[in-house]
C-alpha positions as protocol buffer text, in pm:
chain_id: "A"
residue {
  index: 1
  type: UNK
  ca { x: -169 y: 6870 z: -16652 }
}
residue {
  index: 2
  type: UNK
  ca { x: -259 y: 6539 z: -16686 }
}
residue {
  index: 3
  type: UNK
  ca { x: 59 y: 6415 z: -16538 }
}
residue {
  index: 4
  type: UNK
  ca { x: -39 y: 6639 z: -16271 }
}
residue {
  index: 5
  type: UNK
  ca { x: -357 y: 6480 z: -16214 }
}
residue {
  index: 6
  type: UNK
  ca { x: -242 y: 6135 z: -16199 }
}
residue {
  index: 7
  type: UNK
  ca { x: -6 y: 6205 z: -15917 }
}
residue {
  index: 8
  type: UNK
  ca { x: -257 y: 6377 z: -15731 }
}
residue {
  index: 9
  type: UNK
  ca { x: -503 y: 6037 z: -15817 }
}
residue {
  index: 10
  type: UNK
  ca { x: -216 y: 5819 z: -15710 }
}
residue {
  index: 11
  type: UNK
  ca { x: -152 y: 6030 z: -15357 }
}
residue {
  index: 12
  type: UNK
  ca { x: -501 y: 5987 z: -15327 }
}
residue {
  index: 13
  type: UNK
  ca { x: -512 y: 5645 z: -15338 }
}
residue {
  index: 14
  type: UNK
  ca { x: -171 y: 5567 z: -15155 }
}
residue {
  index: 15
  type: UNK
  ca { x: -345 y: 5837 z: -14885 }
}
residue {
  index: 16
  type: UNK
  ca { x: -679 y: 5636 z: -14883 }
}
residue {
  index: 17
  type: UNK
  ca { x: -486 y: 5276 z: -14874 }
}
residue {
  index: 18
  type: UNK
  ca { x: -240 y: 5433 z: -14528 }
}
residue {
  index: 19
  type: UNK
  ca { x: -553 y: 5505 z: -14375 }
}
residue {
  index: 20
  type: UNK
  ca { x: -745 y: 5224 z: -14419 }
}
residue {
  index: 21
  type: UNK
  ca { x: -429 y: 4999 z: -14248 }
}
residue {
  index: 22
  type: UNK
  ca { x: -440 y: 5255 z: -13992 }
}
residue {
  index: 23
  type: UNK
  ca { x: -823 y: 5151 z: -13928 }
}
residue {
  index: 24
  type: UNK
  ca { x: -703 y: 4793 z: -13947 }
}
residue {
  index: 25
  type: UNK
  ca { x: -434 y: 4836 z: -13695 }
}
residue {
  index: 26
  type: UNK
  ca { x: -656 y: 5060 z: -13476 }
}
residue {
  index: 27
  type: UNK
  ca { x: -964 y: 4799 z: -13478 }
}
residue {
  index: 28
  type: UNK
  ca { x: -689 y: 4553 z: -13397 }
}
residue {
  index: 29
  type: UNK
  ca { x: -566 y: 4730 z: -13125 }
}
residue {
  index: 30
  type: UNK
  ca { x: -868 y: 4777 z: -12990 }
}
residue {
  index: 31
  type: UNK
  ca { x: -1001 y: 4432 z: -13013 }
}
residue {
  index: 32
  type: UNK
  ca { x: -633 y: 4392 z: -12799 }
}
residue {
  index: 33
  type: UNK
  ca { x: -777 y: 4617 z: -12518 }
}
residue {
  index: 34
  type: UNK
  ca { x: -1134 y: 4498 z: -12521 }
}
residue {
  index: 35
  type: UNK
  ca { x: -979 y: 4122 z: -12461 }
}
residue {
  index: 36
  type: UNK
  ca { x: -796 y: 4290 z: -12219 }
}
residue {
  index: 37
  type: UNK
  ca { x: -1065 y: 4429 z: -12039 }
}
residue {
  index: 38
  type: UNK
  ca { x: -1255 y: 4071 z: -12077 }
}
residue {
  index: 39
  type: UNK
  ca { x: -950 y: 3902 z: -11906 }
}
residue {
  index: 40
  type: UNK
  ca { x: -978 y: 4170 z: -11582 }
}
residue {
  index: 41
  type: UNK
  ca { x: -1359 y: 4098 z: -11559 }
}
residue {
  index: 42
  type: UNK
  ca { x: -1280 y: 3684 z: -11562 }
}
residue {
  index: 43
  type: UNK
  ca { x: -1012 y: 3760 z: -11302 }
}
residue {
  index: 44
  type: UNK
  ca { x: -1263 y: 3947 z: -11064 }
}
residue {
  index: 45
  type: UNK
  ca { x: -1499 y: 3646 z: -11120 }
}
residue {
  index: 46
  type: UNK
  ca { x: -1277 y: 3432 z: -11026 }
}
residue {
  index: 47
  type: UNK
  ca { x: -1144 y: 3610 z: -10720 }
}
residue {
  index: 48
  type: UNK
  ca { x: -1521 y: 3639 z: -10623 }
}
residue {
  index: 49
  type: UNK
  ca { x: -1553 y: 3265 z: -10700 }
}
residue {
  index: 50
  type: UNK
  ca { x: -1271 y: 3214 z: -10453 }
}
residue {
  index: 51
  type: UNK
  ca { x: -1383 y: 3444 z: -10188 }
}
residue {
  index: 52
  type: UNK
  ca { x: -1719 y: 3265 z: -10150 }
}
residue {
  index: 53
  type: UNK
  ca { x: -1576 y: 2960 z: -10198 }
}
residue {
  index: 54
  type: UNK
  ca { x: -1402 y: 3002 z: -9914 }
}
residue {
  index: 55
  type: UNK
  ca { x: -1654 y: 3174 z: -9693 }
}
residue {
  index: 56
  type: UNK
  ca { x: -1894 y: 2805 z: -9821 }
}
residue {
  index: 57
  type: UNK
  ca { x: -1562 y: 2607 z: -9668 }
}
residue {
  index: 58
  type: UNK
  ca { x: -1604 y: 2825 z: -9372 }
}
residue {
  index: 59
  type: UNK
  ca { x: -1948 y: 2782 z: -9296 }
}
residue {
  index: 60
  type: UNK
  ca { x: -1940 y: 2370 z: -9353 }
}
residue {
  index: 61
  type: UNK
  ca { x: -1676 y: 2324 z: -9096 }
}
residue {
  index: 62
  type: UNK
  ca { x: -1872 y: 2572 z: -8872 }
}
residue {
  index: 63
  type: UNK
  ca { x: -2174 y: 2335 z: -8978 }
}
residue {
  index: 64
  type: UNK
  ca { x: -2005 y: 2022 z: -8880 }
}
residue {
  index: 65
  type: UNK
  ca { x: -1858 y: 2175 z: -8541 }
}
residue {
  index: 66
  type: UNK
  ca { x: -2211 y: 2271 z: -8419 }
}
residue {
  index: 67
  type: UNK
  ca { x: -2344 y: 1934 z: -8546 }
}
residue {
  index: 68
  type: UNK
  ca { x: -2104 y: 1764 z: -8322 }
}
residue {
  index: 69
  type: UNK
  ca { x: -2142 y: 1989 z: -8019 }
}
residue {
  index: 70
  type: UNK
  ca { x: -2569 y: 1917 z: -8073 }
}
residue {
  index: 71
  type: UNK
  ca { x: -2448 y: 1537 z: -8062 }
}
residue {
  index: 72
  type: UNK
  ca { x: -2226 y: 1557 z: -7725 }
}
residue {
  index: 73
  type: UNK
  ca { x: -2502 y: 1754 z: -7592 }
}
residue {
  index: 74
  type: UNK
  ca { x: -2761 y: 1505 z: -7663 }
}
residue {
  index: 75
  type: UNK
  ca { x: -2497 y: 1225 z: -7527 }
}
residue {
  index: 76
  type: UNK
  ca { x: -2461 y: 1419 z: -7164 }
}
residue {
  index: 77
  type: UNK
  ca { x: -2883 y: 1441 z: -7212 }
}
residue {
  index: 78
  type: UNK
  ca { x: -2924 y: 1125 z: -7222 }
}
residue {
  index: 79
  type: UNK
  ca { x: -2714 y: 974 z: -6985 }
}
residue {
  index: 80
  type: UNK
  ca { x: -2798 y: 1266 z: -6725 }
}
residue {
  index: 81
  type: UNK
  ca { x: -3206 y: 1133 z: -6771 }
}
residue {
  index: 82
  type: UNK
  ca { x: -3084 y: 825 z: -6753 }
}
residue {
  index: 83
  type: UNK
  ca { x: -2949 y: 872 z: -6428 }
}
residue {
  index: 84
  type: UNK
  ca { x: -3238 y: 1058 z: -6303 }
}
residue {
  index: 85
  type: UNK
  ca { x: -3420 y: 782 z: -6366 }
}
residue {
  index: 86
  type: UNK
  ca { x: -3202 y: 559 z: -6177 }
}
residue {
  index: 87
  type: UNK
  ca { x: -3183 y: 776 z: -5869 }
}
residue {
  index: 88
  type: UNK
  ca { x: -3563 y: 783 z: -5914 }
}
residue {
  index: 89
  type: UNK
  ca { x: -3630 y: 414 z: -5914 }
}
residue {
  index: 90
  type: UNK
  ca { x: -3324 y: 375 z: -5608 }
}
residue {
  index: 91
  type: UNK
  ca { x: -3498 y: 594 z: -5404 }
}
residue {
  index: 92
  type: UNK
  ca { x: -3815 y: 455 z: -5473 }
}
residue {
  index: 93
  type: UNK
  ca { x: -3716 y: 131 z: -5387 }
}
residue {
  index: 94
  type: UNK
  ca { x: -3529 y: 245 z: -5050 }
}
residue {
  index: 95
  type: UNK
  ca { x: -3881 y: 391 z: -4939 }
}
residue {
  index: 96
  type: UNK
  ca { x: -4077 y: 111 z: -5012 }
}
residue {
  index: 97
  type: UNK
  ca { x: -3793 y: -111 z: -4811 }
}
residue {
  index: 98
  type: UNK
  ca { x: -3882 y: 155 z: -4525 }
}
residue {
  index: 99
  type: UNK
  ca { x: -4261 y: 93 z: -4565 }
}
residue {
  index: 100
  type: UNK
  ca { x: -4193 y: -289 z: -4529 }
}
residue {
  index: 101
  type: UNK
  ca { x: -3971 y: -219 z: -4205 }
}
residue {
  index: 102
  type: UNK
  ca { x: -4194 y: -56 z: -4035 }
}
residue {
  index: 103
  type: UNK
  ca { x: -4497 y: -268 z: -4110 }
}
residue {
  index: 104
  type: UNK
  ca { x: -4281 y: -570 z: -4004 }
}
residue {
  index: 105
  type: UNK
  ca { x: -4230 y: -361 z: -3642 }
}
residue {
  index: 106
  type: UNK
  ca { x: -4570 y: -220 z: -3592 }
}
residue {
  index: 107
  type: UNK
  ca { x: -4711 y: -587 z: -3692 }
}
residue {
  index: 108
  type: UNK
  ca { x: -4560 y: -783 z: -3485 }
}
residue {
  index: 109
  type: UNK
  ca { x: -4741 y: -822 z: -3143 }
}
residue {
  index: 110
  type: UNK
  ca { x: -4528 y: -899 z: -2865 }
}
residue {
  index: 111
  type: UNK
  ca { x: -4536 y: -1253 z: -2786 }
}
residue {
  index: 112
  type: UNK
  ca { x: -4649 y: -1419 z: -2434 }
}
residue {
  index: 113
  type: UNK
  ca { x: -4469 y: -1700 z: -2252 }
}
């Protein structure tokens, strides 16, 4: 009986050591699958990362277009006043020749001899 016994104690305890490397293994494998899982969730970041990375790209050259399309416009302002003011002054000064015209005809009397 006692023989008996001890084999039984001994398949116990070979039965008891199995499982607990099966719990090893399985926590292992697990840990495997959870750094797994980790791995996935840094790639999505990273694809996000990209993706707005590129829609900031996008928006700075979209920046830099309409900054230089403000600057041409202020240019063609600029030189448009500019030319108004010109045309102004020109045809200011073409009346004002006028006015002196005709004050030299209507001033002079006609002379007797």
């Amino acid at each position: 009986r006692s023989s008996d016994l001890e084999r039984s104690k001994e398949a116990l305890q070979e039965l008891t050591q199995n499982q607990v490397v099966l719990l090893d293994t399985l926590e292992q494998e697990i840990s495997k699958f959870r750094e797994c899982s980790a791995i996935l969730d840094i790639n999505a970041l990273l694809s996000e990362a990209k993706h707005y990375h590129n829609k900031l790209v996008n928006v700075r050259k979209e920046m830099m277009s309409l900054h230089e399309k403000t600057s041409k416009l202020k240019k063609r302002a600029l030189k448009l006043q500019q030319k108004r003011q010109k045309d102004d002054l020109e045809r200011e000064q073409q009346r004002e020749r006028e006015l002196e015209r005709e004050k030299q005809l209507i001033a002079k009397p006609a002379k007797r001899t």
